[in-house]
C-alpha positions as CSV (number, residue, x, y, z in Angstrom):
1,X,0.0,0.0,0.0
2,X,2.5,2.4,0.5
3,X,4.5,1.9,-2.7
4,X,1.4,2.1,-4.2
5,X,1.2,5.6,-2.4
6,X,4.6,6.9,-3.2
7,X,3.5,5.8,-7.1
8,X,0.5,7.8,-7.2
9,X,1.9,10.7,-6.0
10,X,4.7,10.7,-8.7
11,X,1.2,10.6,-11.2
12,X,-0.2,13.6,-9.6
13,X,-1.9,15.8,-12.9
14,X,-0.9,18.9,-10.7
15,X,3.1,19.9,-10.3
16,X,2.3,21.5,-6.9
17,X,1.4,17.8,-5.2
18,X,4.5,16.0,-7.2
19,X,7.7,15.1,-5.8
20,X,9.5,18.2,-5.9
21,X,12.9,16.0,-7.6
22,X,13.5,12.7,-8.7
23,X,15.4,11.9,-5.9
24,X,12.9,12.7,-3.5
25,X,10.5,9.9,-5.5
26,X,13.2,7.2,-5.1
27,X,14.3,7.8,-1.8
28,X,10.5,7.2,-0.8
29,X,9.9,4.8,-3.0
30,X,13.3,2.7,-1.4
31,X,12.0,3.0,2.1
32,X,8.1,2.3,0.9
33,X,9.5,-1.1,-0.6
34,X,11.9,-1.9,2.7
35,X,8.8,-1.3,5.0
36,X,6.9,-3.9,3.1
37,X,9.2,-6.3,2.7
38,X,9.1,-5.7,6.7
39,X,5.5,-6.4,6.4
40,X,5.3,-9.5,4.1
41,X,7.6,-11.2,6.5
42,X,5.7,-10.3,9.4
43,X,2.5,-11.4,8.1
44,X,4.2,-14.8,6.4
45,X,6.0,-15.8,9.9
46,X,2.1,-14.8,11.8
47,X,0.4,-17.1,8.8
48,X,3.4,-19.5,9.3
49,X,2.3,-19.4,13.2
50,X,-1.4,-20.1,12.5
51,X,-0.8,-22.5,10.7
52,X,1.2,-24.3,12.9
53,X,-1.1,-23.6,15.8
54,X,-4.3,-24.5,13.9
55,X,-2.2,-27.9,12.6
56,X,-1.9,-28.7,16.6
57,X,-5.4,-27.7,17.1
58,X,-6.4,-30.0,14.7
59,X,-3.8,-32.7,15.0
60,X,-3.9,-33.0,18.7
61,X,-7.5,-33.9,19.7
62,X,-7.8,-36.2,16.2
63,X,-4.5,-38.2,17.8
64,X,-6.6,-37.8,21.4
65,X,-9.5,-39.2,19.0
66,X,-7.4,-42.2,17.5
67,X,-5.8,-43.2,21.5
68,X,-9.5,-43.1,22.4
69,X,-10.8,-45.6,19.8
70,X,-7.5,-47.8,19.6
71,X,-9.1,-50.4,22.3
72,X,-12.0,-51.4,20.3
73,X,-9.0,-53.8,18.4
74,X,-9.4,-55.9,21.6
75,X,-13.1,-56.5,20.5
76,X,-11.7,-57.7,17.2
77,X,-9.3,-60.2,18.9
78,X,-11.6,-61.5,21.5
79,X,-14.1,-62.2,18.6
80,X,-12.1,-63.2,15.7
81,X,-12.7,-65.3,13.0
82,X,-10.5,-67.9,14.6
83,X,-12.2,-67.5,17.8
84,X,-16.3,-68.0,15.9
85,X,-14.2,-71.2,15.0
86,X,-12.9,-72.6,18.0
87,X,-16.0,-71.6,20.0
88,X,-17.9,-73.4,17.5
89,X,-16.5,-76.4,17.8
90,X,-16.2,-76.6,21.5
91,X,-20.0,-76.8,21.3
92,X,-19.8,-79.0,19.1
93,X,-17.9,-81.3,21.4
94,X,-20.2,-81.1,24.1
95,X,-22.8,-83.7,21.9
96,X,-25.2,-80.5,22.8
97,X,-28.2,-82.1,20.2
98,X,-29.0,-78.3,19.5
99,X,-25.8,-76.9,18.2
100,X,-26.3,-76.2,14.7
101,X,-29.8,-74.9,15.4
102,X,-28.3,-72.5,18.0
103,X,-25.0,-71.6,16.7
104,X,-25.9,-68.9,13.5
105,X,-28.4,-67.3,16.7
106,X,-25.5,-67.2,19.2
107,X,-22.7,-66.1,16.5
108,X,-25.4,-63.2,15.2
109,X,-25.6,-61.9,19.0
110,X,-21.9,-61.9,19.8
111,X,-21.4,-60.6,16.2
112,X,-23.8,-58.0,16.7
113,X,-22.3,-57.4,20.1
114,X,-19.2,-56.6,19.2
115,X,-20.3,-54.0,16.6
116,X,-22.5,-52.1,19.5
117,X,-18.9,-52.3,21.8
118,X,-17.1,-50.6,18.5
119,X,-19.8,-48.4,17.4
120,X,-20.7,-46.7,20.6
121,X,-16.8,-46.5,21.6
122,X,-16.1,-44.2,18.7
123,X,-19.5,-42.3,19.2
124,X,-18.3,-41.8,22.5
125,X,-15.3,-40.4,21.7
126,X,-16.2,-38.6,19.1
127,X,-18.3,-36.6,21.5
128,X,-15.3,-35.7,23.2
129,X,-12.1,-34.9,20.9
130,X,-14.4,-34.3,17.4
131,X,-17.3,-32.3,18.4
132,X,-16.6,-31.1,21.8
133,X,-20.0,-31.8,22.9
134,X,-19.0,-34.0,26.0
135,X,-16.8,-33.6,29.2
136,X,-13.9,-35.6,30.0
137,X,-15.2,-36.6,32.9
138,X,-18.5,-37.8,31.2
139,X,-16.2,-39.3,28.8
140,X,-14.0,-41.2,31.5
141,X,-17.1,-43.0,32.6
142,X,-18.3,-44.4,29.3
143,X,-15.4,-45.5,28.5
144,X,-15.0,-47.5,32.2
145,X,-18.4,-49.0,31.5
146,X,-17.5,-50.2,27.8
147,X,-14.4,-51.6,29.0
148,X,-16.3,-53.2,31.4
149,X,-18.2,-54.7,28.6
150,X,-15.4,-55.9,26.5
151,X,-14.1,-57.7,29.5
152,X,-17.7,-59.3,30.6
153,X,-17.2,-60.2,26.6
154,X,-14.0,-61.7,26.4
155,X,-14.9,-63.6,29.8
156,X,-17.8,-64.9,28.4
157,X,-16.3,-66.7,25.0
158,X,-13.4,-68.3,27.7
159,X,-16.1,-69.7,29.2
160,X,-18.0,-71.2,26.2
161,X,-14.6,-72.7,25.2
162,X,-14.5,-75.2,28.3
163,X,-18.2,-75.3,28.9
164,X,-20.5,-78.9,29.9
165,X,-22.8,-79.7,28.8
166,X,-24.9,-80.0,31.5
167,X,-24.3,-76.3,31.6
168,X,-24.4,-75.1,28.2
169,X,-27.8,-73.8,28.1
170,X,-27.1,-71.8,31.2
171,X,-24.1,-70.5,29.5
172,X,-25.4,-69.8,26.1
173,X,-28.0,-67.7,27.8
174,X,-25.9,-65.3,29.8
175,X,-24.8,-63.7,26.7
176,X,-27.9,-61.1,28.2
177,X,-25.3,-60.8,31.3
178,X,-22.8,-59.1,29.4
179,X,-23.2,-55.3,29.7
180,X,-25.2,-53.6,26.6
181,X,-22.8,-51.0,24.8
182,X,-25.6,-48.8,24.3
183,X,-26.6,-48.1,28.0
184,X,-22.8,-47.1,28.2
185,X,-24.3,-43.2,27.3
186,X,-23.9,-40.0,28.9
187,X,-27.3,-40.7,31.2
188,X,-25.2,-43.6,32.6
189,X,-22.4,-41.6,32.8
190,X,-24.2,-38.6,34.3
191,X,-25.4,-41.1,36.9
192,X,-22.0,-42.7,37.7
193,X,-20.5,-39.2,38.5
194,X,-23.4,-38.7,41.0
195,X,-22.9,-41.7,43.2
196,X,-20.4,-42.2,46.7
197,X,-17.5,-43.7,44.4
198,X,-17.4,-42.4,40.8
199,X,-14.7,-44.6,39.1
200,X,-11.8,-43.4,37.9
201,X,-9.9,-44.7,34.4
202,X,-6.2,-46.1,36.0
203,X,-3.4,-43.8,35.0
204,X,-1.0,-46.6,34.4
205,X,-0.6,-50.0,33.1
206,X,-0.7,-52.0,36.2
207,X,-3.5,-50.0,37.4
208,X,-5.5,-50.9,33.9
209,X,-4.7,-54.9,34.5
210,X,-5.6,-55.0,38.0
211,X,-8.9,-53.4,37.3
212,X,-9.8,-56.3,34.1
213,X,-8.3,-58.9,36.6
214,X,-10.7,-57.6,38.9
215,X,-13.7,-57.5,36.6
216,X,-12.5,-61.3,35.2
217,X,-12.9,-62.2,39.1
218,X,-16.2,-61.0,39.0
219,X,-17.2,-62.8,36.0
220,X,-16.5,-65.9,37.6
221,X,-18.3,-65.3,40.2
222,X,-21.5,-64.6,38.0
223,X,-20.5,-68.0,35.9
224,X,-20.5,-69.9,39.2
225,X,-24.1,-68.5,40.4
226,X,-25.7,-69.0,37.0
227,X,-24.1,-72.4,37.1
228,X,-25.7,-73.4,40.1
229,X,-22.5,-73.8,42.0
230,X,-23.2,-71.2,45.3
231,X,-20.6,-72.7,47.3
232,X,-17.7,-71.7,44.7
233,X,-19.4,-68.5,43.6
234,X,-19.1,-67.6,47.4
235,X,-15.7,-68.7,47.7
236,X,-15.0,-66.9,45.1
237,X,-17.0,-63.6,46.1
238,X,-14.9,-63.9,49.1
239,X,-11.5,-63.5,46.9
240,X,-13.0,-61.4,45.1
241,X,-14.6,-58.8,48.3
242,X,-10.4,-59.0,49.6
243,X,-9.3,-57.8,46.3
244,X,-11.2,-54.8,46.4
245,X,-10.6,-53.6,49.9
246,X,-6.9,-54.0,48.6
247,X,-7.1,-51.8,45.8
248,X,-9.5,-49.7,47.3
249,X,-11.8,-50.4,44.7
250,X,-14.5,-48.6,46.2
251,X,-16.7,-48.2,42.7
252,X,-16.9,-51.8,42.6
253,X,-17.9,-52.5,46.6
254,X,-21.6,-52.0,45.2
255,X,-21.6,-54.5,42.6
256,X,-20.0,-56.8,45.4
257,X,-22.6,-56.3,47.7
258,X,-25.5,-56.7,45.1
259,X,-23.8,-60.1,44.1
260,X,-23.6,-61.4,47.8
261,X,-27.6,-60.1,48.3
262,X,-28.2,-62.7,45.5
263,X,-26.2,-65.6,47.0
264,X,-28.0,-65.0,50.0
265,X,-31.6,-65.1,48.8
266,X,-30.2,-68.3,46.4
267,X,-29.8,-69.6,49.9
268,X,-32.7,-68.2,51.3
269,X,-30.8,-66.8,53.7
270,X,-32.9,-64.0,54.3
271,X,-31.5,-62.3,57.3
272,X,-28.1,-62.7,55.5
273,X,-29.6,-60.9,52.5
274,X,-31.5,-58.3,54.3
275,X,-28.1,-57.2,56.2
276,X,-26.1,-56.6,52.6
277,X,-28.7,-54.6,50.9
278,X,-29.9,-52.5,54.0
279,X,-25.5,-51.5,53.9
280,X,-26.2,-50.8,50.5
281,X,-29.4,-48.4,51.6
282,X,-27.7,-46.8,54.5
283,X,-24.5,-45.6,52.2
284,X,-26.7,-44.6,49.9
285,X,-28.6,-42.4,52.2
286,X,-25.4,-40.7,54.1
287,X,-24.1,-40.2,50.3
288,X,-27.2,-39.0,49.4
289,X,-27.1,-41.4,45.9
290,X,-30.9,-42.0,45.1
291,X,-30.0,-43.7,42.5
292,X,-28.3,-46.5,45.4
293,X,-31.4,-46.0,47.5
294,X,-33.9,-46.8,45.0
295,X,-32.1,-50.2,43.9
296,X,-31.1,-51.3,47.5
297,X,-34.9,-50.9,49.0
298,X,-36.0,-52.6,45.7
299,X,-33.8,-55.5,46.8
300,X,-35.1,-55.4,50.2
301,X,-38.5,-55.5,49.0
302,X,-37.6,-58.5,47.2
303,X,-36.2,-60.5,50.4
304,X,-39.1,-59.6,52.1
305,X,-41.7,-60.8,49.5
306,X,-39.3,-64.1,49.0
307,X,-39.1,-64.4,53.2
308,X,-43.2,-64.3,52.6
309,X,-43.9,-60.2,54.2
310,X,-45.3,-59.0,51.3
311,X,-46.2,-55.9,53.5
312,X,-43.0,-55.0,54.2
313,X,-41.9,-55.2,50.8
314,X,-44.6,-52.9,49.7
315,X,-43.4,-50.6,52.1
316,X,-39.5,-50.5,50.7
317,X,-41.6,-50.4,47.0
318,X,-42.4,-47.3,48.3
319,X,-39.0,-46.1,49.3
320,X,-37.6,-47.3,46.1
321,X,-40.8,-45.3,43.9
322,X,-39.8,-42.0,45.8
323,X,-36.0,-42.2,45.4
324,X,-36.7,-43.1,41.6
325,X,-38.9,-40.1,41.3
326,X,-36.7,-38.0,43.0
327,X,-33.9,-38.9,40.5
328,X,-36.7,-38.3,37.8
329,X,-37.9,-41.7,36.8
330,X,-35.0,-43.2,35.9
331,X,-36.4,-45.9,33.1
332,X,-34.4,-48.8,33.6
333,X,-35.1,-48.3,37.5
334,X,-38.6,-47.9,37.0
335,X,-38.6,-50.9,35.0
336,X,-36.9,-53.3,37.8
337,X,-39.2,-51.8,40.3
338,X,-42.4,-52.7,38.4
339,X,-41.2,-56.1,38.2
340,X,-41.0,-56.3,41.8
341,X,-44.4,-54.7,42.1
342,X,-45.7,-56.9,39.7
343,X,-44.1,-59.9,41.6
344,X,-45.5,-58.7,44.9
345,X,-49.4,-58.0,44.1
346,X,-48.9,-61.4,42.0
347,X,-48.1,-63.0,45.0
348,X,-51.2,-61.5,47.0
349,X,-53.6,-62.5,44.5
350,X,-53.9,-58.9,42.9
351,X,-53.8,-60.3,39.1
352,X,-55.2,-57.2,37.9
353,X,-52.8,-54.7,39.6
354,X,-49.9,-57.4,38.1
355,X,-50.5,-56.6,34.6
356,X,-50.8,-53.1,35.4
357,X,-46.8,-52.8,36.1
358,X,-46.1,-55.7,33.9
359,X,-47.6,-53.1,31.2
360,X,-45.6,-50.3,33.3
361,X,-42.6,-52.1,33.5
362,X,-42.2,-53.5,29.8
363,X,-42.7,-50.4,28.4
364,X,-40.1,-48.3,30.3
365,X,-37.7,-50.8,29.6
366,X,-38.1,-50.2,26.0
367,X,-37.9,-46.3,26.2
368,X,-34.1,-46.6,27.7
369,X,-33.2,-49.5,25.2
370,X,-34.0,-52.2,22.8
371,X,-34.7,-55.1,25.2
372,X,-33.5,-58.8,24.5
373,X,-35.6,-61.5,23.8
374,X,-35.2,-63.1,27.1
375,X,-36.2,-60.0,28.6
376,X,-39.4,-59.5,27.3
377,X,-39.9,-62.7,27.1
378,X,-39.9,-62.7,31.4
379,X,-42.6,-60.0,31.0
380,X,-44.5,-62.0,28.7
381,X,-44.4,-65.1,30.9
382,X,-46.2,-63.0,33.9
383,X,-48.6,-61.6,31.9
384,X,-49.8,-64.9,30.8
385,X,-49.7,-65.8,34.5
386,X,-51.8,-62.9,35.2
387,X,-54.0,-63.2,32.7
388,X,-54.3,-66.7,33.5
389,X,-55.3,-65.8,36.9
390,X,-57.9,-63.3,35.8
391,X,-60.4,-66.5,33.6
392,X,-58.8,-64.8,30.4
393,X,-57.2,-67.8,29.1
394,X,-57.0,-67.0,25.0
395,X,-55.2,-63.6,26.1
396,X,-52.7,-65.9,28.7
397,X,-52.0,-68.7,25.5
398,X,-51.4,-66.0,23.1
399,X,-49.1,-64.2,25.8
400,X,-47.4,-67.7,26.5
401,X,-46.8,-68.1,22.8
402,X,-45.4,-64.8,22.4
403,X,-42.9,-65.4,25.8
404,X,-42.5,-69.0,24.0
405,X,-41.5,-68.0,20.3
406,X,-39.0,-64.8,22.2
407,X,-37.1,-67.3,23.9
408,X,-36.7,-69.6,21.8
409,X,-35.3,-66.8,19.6
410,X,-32.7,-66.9,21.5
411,X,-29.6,-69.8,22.0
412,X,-29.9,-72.4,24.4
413,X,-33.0,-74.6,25.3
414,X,-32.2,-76.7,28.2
415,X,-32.5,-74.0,31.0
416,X,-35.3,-74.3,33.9
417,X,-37.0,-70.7,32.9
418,X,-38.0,-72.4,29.9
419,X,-38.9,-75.6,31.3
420,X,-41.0,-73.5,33.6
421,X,-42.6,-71.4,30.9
422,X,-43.4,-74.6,29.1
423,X,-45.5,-75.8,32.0
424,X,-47.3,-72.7,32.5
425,X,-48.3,-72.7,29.3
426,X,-49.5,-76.1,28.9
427,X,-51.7,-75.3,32.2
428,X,-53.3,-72.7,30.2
429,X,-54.0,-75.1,27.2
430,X,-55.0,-77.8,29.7
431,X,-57.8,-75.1,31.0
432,X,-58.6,-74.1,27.3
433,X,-59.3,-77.7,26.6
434,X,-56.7,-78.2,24.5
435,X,-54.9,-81.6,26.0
436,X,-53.1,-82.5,23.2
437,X,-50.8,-79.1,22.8
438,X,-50.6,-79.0,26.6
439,X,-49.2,-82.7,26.7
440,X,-46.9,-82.0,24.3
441,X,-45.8,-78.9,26.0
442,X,-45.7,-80.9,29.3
443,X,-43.5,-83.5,28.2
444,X,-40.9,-80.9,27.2
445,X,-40.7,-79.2,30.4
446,X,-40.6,-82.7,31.5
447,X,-37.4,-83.4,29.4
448,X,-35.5,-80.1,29.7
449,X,-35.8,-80.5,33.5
450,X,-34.5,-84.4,33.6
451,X,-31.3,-82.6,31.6
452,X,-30.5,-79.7,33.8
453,X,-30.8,-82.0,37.0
C-alpha cells in the first residue's frame, strides 16, 4: 500500500502535489518497498504461526481421538474369525443335540455385540475430541463401563470354550449378562458421577490390569451362580470382596454387595440378604445417591416378599418409587421396580394390579433400550400368569406363545425358565381344553428339567 502511495503521488496531474525531484521519489519509494518487505515477513511468519497452531489444534484432539478408539481392536481379537471357530467347535464337542440350530443365533448376537462395543466406543469419543459436545469426565465413565463390557465379553467366549454340557444352556444364555454397549451413554455416565464412588480410568498399566483382573474375578463369580455352583461362587465372592478392599476399589464394593444379596436369597438366607442390601441403603442415604437407594430398598423389597412379608416389601416399594422419582424416573429403575411390584401383588392374589406394572414395566424398559428377547420374554411369561389368573385364558395362550416363540429366539433350550414357561403354558392349554398341545408342552418341560438336574 504504500508503494502504491509513493506511485501515485509521482502521477499527480498537478506539479504543486508531485515530488519536488526525482530523488525525493526514489528515496520514498526505497524506504516504501523496505517497509513492506518488513511487512510481508511479518505477516508470512504470523500465517506460518497459525498455521502451525491450527495444525496442533487440529492434530492434537484427532491423535486424542485415534488413542480413544484404539481399544476397540481388543473387541476384534476376543471375537475373531478364529475364535467364531474354535467356540464353535467346542460346542460342538459337548454332543449338545442343538448346536447347529443354536450356533448362527448365538454367532449373530456376539457378532452384533461386538459391533454395539465398536460403534458406541467411537460415538463416544467422538463426542469428546471431534465435536466437543462432552466432558472428559463424562467421557472417563463411558469408556469404564465399555471396558467393562469388553471384558464381561471376552470372559464370556473363555467360558463357552470349556463349557459342559450340562451347563451349556445356562451358559449360552448369559450372553444377556454381558453389559449392553448402548446403555454405556452419557445418562449412565451422568449417573456414575453422581454416586459415593465415581470410578476413575487407571493412570497406568498395572492400574488398567488389575482393574480387568478384577472384573474377570467378578465374572466368575457370576458363571458360578448361573451355574448353580453357590458354594464356589461364594468362595470366590470372598476373593474377590479382599481384592477390592486392597485396591480400594471402592466403585466396585456395590456391585460386590448386590452379588452377595443374590447368594443370600439363592440360599434363602434371608437375614443374610436383608443385612447386605440394607448397607447398601444406609450408604446410599449418608451419600445422598438416590439412585443407590432406590435399587437397594428394591432388593429389600424383594427379600421380604421371597421371606413371605409381602407388606413390608410394599413398604421399601415405596421407598424405592420415591428415590426413583426423586432422580426423575429413571427408566431402567422404573422398569426393575415394576417387576418387583408386579411380583409382589402377583403374589397376593392382585392379578389385575400385576398386569398393570407388567404393562408399566415392559414399556419403560423399552424407552431406555431395545430389550433382549429373554427380557421380554420374562414379561411376557407374567402376563400370561396374570391373565391366567384373571379367567382370560386365550389372552394368557397368546401371551405364552409370544414369551415361548421370544425365547426360543434366543440360543440355548435346556435351561429351567423355559422348562417352567413350558409348564405354565401347557396349564393354560389344559384349562382351554386343549390336552393334546398342553401334553406335548408338558412332556418338554418334562425333558429339559431331567437334563439340567
Amino acid at each position: 500500500m504504500r508503494v502504491r502511495r509513493v506511485l501515485a503521488r509521482g502521477l499527480k496531474i498537478d506539479p504543486e502535489e508531485r515530488y519536488p525531484s526525482l530523488e525525493a521519489l526514489v528515496g520514498d519509494l526505497v524506504a516504501a518497498r523496505t517497509q513492506s518487505r518488513r511487512q510481508l515477513i511479518a505477516i508470512g511468519a504470523a500465517g506460518l504461526l497459525a498455521l502451525t497452531l491450527g495444525g496442533f489444534f487440529v492434530v492434537a484432539p484427532r491423535a486424542r481421538m485415534a488413542a480413544c478408539v484404539a481399544p476397540v481392536r481388543e473387541v476384534d481379537s476376543v471375537w475373531s474369525a478364529e475364535q467364531k471357530g474354535a467356540v464353535h467347535n467346542a460346542l460342538r464337542a459337548t454332543g449338545y443335540a442343538r448346536v447347529d440350530e443354536d450356533w448362527p443365533r448365538l454367532e449373530r448376537l456376539l457378532d452384533e455385540h461386538a459391533r454395539r462395543l465398536k460403534q458406541t466406543q467411537h460415538q463416544a469419543c467422538a463426542a469428546t475430541y471431534l465435536d466437543g459436545e462432552q466432558a472428559q469426565n463424562v467421557l472417563d465413565q463411558r469408556l469404564l463401563c465399555l471396558e467393562r463390557g469388553r471384558v464381561e465379553l471376552e470372559e464370556y467366549v473363555k467360558r463357552l470354550l470349556v463349557v459342559h454340557k450340562n451347563t451349556l444352556g445356562i451358559q449360552l444364555r448369559s450372553i444377556y449378562r454381558v453389559v449392553e454397549p448402548t446403555l454405556c451413554d452419557e445418562r449412565m455416565a451422568q449417573r456414575a458421577l453422581a454416586t459415593r464412588y465415581p470410578d476413575s480410568l487407571p493412570s497406568s498399566a498395572s492400574g488398567r490390569a488389575e482393574r480387568r483382573e478384577v472384573l474377570a474375578a467378578y465374572n466368575l463369580v457370576v458363571a458360578l451362580y448361573d451355574g448353580g455352583d453357590l458354594g464356589a461362587a461364594q468362595e470366590a465372592l470372598e476373593r474377590l470382596t479382599k481384592e477390592v478392599e486392597r485396591l480400594h476399589y471402592r466403585s466396585m464394593e456395590t456391585t460386590v454387595i448386590d452379588m452377595q444379596v443374590l447368594l443370600c436369597s439363592a440360599r434363602n438366607d434371608w437375614d443374610c440378604a436383608r443385612q447386605y442390601a440394607h448397607q447398601e441403603l444406609v450408604g446410599g442415604q449418608a451419600a445422598g445417591d438416590d439412585y443407590a437407594v432406590a435399587r437397594a430398598a428394591t432388593q429389600l423389597a424383594s427379600v421380604e416378599r421371597r421371606a413371605g412379608l409381602t407388606p413390608k416389601a410394599r413398604e421399601w416399594l415405596q421407598v424405592a418409587n420415591a428415590a426413583n422419582d426423586h432422580l426423575g424416573g429413571d427408566p431402567l429403575l422404573t422398569s426393575d421396580i415394576a417387576m418387583e411390584q408386579a411380583w409382589t401383588a402377583s403374589s397376593e392374589g392382585n392379578y389385575e394390579e400385576t398386569l398393570r406394572h407388567v404393562l408399566r414395566g415392559a414399556s419403560s424398559l423399552r424407552q431406555r433400550m431395545s430389550p433382549s428377547a429373554f427380557q421380554l420374554a420374562k414379561w411376557e411369561d407374567m402376563r400370561q400368569g396374570a391373565l391366567r389368573q384373571l379367567g382370560r385364558l386365550p389372552e394368557a395362550a397368546s401371551a405364552g406363545e409370544n414369551a415361548l416363540r421370544l425365547i426360543e429366539s434366543g440360543p440355548g433350550e435346556n435351561d429351567l425358565h423355559l422348562s417352567g414357561l413350558l409348564s405354565n403354558l401347557g396349564n393354560v392349554y389344559n384349562e382351554l381344553g386343549r390336552h393334546a398341545r398342553a401334553d406335548e408342552l408338558y412332556r418338554r418341560a418334562l425333558a429339559l428339567s431331567e437334563r439340567v438336574y
